[in-house]
TINU-680164 format. One record per residue (C-alpha): residue number from 1; chain; x, y, z. Coordinates in nm, 3 decimals. Last residue first. Layout:
% TINU-680164
<site resi="NUM" chain="A" px="X" py="Y" pz="Z"/>
...
This chain:
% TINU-680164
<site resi="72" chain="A" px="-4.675" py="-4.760" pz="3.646"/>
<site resi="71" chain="A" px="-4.648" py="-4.408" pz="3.463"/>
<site resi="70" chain="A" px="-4.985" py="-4.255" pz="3.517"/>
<site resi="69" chain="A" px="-5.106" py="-4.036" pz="3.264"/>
<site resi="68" chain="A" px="-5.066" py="-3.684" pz="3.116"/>
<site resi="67" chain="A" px="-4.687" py="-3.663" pz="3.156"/>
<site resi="66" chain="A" px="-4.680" py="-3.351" pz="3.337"/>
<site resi="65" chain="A" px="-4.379" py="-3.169" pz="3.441"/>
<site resi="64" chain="A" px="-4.123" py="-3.388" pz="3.247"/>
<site resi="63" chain="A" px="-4.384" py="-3.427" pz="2.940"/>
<site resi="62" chain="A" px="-4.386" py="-3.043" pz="2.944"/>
<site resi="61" chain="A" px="-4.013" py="-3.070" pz="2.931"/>
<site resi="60" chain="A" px="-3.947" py="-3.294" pz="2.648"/>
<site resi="59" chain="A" px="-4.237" py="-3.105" pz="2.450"/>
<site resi="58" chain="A" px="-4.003" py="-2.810" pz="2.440"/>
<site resi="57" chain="A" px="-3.752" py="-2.975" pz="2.333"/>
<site resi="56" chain="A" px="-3.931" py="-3.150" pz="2.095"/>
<site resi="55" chain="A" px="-4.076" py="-2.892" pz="1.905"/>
<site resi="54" chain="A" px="-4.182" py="-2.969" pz="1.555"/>
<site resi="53" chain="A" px="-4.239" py="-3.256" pz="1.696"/>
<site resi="52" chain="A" px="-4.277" py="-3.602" pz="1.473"/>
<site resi="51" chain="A" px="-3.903" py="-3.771" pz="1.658"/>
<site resi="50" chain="A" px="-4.053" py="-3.626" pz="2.046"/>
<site resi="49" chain="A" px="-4.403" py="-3.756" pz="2.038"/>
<site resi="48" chain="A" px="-4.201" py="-4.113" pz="1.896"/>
<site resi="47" chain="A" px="-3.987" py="-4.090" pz="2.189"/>
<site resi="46" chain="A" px="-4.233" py="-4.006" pz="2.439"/>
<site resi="45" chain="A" px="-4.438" py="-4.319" pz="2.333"/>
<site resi="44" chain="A" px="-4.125" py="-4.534" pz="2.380"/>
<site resi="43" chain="A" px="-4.068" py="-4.432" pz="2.692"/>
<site resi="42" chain="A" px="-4.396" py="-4.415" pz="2.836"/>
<site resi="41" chain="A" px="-4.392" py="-4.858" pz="2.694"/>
<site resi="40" chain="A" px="-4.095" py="-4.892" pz="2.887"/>
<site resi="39" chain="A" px="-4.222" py="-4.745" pz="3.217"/>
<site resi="38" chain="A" px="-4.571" py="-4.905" pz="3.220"/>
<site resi="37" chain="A" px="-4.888" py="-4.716" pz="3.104"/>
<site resi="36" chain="A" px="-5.161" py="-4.543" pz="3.247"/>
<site resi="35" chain="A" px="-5.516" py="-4.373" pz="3.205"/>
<site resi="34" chain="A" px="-5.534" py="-4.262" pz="2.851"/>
<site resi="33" chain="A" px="-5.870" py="-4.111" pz="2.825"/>
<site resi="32" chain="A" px="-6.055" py="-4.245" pz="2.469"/>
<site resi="31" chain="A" px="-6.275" py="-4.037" pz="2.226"/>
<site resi="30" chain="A" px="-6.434" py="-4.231" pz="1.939"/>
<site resi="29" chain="A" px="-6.512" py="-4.139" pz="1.620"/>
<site resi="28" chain="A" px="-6.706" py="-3.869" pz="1.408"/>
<site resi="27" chain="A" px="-7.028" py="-4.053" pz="1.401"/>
<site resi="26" chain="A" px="-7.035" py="-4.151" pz="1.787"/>
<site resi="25" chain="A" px="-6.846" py="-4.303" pz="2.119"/>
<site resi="24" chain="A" px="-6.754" py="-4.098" pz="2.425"/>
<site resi="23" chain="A" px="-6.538" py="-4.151" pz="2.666"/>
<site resi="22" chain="A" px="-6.369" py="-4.520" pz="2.633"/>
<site resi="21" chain="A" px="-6.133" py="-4.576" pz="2.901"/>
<site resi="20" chain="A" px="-5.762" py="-4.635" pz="2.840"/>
<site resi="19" chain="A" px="-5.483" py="-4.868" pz="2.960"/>
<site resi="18" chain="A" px="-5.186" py="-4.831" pz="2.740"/>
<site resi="17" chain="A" px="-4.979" py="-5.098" pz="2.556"/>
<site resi="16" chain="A" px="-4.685" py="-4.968" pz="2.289"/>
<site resi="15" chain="A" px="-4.589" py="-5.275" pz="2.043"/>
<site resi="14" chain="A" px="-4.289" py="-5.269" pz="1.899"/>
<site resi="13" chain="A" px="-4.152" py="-5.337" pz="1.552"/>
<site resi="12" chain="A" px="-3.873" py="-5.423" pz="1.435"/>
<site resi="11" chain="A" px="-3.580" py="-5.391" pz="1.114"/>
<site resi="10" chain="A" px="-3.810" py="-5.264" pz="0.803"/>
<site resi="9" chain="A" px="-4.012" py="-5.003" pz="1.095"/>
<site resi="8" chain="A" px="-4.277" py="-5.130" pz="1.286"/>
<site resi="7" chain="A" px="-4.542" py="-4.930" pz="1.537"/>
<site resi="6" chain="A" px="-4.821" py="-5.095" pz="1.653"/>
<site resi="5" chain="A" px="-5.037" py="-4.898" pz="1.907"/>
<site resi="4" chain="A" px="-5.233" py="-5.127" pz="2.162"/>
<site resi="3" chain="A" px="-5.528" py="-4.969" pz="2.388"/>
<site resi="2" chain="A" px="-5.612" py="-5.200" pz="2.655"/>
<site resi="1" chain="A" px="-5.961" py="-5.145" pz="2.840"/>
């Protein structure tokens, strides 16, 4: 399955695209494993992870050692 996330801002607006698999559906929500995602789109996502860390230096490096899905 695709997974889109919208983000827009007064000036643009992109559209990050991941490939996810649905885990486990019920009351309180659905849980979905993010499988991969292309280059640009990993980019993007790491960016906004970074601007809403309290840490993201920190988070910067985990990402570096493990990115939590496959980068394609």
């Amino acid at each position: 399955s695709t997974l889109k996330l919208f983000l827009s801002t007064a000036s643009n607006s992109n559209i990050i695209k991941f490939i996810c698999e649905v885990v486990r559906i019920g009351d309180a929500g659905v849980g979905i494993k993010f499988k991969s995602i292309d280059f640009g789109g990993y980019q993007k996502f790491k960016n906004l992870m970074a601007y809403n860390s309290y840490d993201p230096e920190n988070l910067l490096m985990e990402l570096e050692k493990n990115p939590g899905l496959e980068i394609v």
